[in-house]
C-alpha positions as CSV (number, residue, x, y, z in Angstrom):
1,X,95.9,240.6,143.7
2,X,95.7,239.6,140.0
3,X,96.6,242.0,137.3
4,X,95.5,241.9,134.0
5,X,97.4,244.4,131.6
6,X,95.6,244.3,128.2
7,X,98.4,245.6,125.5
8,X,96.4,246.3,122.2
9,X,96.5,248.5,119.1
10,X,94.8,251.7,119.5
11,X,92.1,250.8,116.9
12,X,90.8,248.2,119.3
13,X,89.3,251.0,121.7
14,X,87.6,252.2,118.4
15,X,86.1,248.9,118.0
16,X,84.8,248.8,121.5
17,X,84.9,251.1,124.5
18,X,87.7,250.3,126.9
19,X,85.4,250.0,130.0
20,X,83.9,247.1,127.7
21,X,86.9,244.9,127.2
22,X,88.2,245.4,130.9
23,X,84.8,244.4,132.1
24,X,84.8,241.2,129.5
25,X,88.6,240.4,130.8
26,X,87.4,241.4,134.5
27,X,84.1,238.9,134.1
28,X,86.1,236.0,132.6
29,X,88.8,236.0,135.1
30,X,86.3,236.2,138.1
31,X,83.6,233.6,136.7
32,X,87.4,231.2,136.7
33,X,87.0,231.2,140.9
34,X,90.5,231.2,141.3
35,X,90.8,234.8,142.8
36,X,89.0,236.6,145.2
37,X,85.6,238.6,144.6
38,X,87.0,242.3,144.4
39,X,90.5,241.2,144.4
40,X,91.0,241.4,140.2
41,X,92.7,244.2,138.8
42,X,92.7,244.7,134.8
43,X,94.6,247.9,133.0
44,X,94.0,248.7,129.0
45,X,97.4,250.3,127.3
46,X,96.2,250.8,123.3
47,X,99.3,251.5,121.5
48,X,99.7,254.1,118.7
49,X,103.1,253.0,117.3
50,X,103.9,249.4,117.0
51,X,104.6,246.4,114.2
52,X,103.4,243.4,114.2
53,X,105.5,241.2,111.4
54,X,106.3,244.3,109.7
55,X,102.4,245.1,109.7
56,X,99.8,247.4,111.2
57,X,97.3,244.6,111.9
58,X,95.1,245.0,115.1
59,X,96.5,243.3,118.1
60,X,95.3,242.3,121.6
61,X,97.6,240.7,123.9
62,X,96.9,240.1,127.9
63,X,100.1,239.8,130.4
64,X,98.2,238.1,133.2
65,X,100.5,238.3,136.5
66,X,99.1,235.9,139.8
67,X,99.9,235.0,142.8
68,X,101.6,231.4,143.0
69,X,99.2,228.5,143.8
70,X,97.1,227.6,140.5
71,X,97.6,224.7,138.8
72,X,99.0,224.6,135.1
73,X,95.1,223.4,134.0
74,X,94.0,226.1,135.9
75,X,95.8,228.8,134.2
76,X,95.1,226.8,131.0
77,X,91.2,227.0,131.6
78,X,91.3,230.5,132.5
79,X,93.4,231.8,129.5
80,X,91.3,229.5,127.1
81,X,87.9,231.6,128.6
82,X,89.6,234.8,128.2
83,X,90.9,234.0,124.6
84,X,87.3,232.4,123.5
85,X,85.4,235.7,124.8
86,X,87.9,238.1,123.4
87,X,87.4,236.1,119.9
88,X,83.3,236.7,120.1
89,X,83.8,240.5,121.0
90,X,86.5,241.1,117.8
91,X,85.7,238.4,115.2
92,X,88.3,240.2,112.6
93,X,91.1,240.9,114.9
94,X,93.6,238.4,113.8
95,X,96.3,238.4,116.9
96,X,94.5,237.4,120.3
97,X,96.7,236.1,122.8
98,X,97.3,236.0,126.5
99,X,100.4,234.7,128.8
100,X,99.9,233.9,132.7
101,X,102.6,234.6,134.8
102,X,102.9,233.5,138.7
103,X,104.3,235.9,141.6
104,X,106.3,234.7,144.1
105,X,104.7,235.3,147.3
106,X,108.1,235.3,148.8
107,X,108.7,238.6,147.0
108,X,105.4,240.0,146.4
109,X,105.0,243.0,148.9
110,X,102.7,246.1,148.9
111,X,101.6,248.6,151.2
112,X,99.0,247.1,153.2
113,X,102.2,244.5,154.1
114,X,104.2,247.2,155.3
């Protein structure tokens, strides 16, 4: 059920191979036990165009989306992990952030629920 939709600049891929970062994001988030084994879903979208302050520095930023339920430490702990990792693979790259959002599982539907 978790997503986790890397949003970088394209010169991140150069840096390392996208199977590599999805696997470091995809190894950090399942080492954090809060999600099932197989359940973890993580997407890499490099950006040609952007600005960053005006700027063409390197960026990597994670939109993590997950189901209701974990506690604010929890999410805190996880995103810490990711951030720490991410900061060994790409010492240089100066913008490294992540943001956890929670789905309601009131709303949350997909196909299997139908």
């Amino acid at each position: 059920m978790p997503h986790f939709v890397i949003d970088c600049s394209e010169n991140i891929i150069n840096l390392k191979s996208p199977q590599e970062i999805i696997q470091k994001v995809y190894n950090t988030a399942e080492a954090s036990n809060l999600f099932e084994k197989g359940d973890i879903k993580v997407r890499i979208n490099p950006f040609k165009y952007y600005t960053i302050g005006n700027t063409q520095n390197d960026f990597i930023h994670i939109f993590a989306n997950i189901m209701e339920g974990r506690t604010a430490e929890q999410k805190k702990t996880m995103s810490d992990s990711i951030i720490k990792e991410l900061k060994t693979m790409f010492p240089d790259v100066p913008i490294i952030s992540i943001n956890v959002r929670d789905f309601e599982k009131a709303t949350y539907c997909n196909k299997s629920m139908i």
